[in-house]
ROLUMNU-41198 format. One record per residue: x, y, z of N, C-alpha, C in turn. Coordinates in steps of 0.05 Angstrom, whole numbers, plus 5000, padded with zeros to 4 digits. Layout:
% residues N
XYZXYZXYZ
...
//
This chain:
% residues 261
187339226605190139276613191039536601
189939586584190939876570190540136583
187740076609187640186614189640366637
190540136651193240156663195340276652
196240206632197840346619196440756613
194840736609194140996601194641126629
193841036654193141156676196141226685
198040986676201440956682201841326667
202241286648202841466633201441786635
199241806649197642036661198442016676
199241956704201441916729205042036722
205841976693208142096696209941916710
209141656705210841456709212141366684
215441276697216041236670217040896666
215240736680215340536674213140386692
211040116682208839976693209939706686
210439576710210539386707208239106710
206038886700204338816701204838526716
203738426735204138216749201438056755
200137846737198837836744199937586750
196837346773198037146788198236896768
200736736767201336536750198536426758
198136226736196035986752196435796772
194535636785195735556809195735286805
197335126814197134836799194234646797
193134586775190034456771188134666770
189434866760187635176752184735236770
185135116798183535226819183935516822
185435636820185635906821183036056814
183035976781181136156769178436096771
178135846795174935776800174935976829
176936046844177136236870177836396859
177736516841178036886828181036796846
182536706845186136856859187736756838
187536706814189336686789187836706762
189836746740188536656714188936286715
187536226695187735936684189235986662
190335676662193035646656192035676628
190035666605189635666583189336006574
190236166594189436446599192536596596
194736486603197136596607198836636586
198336496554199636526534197536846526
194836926524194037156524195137366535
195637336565195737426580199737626571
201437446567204537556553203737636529
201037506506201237696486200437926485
198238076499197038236510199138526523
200438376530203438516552205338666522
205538436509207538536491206238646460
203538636462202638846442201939046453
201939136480202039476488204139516489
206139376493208839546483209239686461
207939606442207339776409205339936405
203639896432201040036425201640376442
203540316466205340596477208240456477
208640556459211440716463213240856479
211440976489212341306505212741206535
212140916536212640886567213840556564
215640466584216940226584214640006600
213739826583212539626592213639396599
214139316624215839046636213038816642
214238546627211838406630213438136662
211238236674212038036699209537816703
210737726721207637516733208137476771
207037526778206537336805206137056815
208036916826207936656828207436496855
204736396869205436356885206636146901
208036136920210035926936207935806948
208435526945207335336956208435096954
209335036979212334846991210734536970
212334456957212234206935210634146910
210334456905209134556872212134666861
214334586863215734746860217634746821
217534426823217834326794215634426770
211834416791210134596759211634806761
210735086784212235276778214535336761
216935266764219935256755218735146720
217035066711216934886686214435166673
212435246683211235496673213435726678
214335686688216136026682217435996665
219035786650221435746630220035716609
217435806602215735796589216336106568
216136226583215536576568218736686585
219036976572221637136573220537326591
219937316611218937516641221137696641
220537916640222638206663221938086682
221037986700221437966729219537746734
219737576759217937406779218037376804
215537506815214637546845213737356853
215137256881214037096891211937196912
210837046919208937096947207536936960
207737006979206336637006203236847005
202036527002199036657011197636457020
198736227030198236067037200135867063
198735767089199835677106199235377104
200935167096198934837092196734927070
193834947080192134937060190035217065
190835367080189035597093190835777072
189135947059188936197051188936527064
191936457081190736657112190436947103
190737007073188937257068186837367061
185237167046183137207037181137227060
179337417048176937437064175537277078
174537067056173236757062174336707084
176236647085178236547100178736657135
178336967136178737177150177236997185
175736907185174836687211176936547228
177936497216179836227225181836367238
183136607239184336687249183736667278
181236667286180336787307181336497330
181336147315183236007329185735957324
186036127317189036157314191436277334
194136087338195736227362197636427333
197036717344198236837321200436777311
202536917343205136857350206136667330
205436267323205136097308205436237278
203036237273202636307250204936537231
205836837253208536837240210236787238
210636517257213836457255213836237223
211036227220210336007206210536077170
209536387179210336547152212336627141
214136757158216836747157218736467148
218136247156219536037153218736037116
215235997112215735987082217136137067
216736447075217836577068220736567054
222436447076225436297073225336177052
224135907057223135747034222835837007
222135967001221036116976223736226958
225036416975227236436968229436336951
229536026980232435856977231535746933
228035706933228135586906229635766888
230335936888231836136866230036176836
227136156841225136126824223636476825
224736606845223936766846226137096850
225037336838226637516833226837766855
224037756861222638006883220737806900
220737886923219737836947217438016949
214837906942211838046940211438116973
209838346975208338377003209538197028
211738257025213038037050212438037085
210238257090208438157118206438117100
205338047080202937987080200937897108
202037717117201237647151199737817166
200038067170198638317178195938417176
195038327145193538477127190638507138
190038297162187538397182188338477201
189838657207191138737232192138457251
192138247256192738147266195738107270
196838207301199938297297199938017328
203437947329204737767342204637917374
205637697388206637817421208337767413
210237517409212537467408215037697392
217137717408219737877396220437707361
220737897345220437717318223537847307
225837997317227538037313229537787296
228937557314230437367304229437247281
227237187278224837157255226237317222
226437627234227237737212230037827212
230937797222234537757217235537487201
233737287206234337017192233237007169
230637187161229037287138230937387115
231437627129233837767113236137757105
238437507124240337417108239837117089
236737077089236536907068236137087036
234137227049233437327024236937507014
238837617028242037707023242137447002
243237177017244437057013243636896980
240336906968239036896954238637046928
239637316935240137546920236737646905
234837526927232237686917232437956925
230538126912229538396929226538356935
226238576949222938586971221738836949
219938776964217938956943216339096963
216939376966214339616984212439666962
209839556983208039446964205939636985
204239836963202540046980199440016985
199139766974196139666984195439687006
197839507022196939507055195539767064
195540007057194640287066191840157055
190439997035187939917029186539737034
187739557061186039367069186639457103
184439327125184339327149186439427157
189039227154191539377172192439657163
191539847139192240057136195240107141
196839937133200139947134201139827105
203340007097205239967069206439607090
206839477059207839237062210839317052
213239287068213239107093213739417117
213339337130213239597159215139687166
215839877160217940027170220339917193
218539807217221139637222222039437207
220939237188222639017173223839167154
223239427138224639517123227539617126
227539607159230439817167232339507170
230339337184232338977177233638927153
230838997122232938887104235139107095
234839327099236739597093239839507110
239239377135241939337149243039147131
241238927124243438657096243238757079
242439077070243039197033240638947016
238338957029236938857018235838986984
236138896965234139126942230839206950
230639356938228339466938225939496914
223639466908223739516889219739696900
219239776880216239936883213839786867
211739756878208439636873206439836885
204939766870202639866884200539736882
200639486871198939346866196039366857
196139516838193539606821191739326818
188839416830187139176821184339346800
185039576801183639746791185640006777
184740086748186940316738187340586759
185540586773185340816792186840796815
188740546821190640516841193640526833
193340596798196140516791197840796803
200240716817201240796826201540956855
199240886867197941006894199741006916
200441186930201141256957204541196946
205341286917207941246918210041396936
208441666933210041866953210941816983
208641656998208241397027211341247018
210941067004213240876994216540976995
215741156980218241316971219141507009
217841587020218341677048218941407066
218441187069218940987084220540857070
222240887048224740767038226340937052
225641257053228241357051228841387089
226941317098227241387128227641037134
228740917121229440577125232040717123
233440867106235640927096236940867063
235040747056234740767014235440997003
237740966993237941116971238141036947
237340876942236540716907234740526914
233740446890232140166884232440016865
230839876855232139606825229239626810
230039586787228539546768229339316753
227139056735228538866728228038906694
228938756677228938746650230038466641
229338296629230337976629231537826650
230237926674230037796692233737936711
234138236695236338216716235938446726
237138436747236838766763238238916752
236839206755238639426745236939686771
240339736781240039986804239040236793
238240336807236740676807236740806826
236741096826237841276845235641346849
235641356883233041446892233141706909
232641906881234142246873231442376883
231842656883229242856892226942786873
228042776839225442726824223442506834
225242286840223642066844221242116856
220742316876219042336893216342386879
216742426855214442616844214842406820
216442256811215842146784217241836794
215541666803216741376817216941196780
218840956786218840896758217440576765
217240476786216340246773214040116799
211940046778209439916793208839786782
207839586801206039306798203439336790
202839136770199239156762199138856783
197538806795196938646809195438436799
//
């Protein structure tokens, strides 16, 4: 993890924020590489908060990733009230019991009625929200991430998206991976970005580092598809509350906050 931090701070960022994925209930996660185990997560905050001493020179926000999964919602809510998080990302990565991102997984699409499947994402999506368990809205098309895009008009989809997530008071997260898998597109696409800009959605910046060599990648991408949504600020969190930021000429050249993934 340090090494992240070093790479944050060679980047000229002035803040890394670390998210890695909560465990997943019965610590299956960490037998499918897609979480730590749950005997892993008290390391995991102390680790966070002894590089805060170890740099100085740069603001370290300790987050986690949590993912939504419709009637885990009591473990969740009971591991988070656990530790003092700057922030908690939610994220669907799961439809019922399919994993519709993972690779493994990547087959099944092929019987799949797409159309379905995003109205199907979107709905969790909602869901995720209304729990108020969560602060930022992770990769919110995730859905995309093999190129696989809808026929259906999804206007209504994401107008009902976006005055939940309003009415919820989460923010979304432009998350710059998507430029690193198949669909080659920033999460969320420029058209849902200009949706949540019409409800004054927040904003916030990832890049989802799975390697130190991604920290901070294609922020300049990010930072151009905020501002052509119409962004002119973003949020940053610190004990779990938002705090606005001006999204000024420097920014372009010095972004302040990314996700370790």
């Amino acid at each position: 993890m340090a090494d992240y931090v070093k790479e944050a701070i060679s980047s000229e960022l002035d803040e890394i924020g670390f998210s890695d994925h909560l465990p997943l209930n019965g610590d299956s996660g960490k037998e499918q590489n897609l979480s730590m185990a749950f005997d892993e997560l008290p390391d995991y905050v102390n680790e966070v908060i002894n590089l805060r001493k170890a740099f100085p020179e740069i603001r370290i926000k300790l987050g986690i990733e949590a993912d939504y999964i419709p009637g885990t919602e009591s473990y969740t809510r009971e591991l988070l009230t656990k530790y003092h998080f700057d922030y908690v990302m939610g994220s669907v990565h799961y439809i019922g019991e399919w994993a519709f991102d993972h690779p493994g997984e990547r087959k099944k699409w092929d019987n799949k009625d797409v159309d379905l499947v995003y109205k199907e994402y979107f709905e969790i999506l909602r869901k995720s929200a209304r729990t108020s368990l969560f602060d930022i809205i992770g990769h919110c098309d995730l859905v995309k991430k093999f190129g696989n895009r809808p026929t259906d008009e999804l206007s209504g989809d994401l107008d009902d998206t976006a005055k939940v997530f309003k009415e919820c008071g989460v923010a979304v997260e432009i998350n710059t991976s998507g430029l690193r898998k198949p669909v080659n597109e920033i999460y969320p696409s420029s058209e849902i970005l200009k949706v949540y800009k019409k409800y004054d959605i927040p904003i916030v910046f990832g890049s989802d580092a799975h390697t130190p060599g991604d920290v901070g990648r294609d922020f300049d991408k990010a930072i151009s598809l905020a501002r052509l949504a119409g962004y002119k600020e973003f949020v940053t969190f610190e004990n779990r509350k938002m705090k606005h930021q001006k999204l000024d000429t420097s920014t372009a050249h010095k972004p302040r906050l990314f996700k370790a993934g």
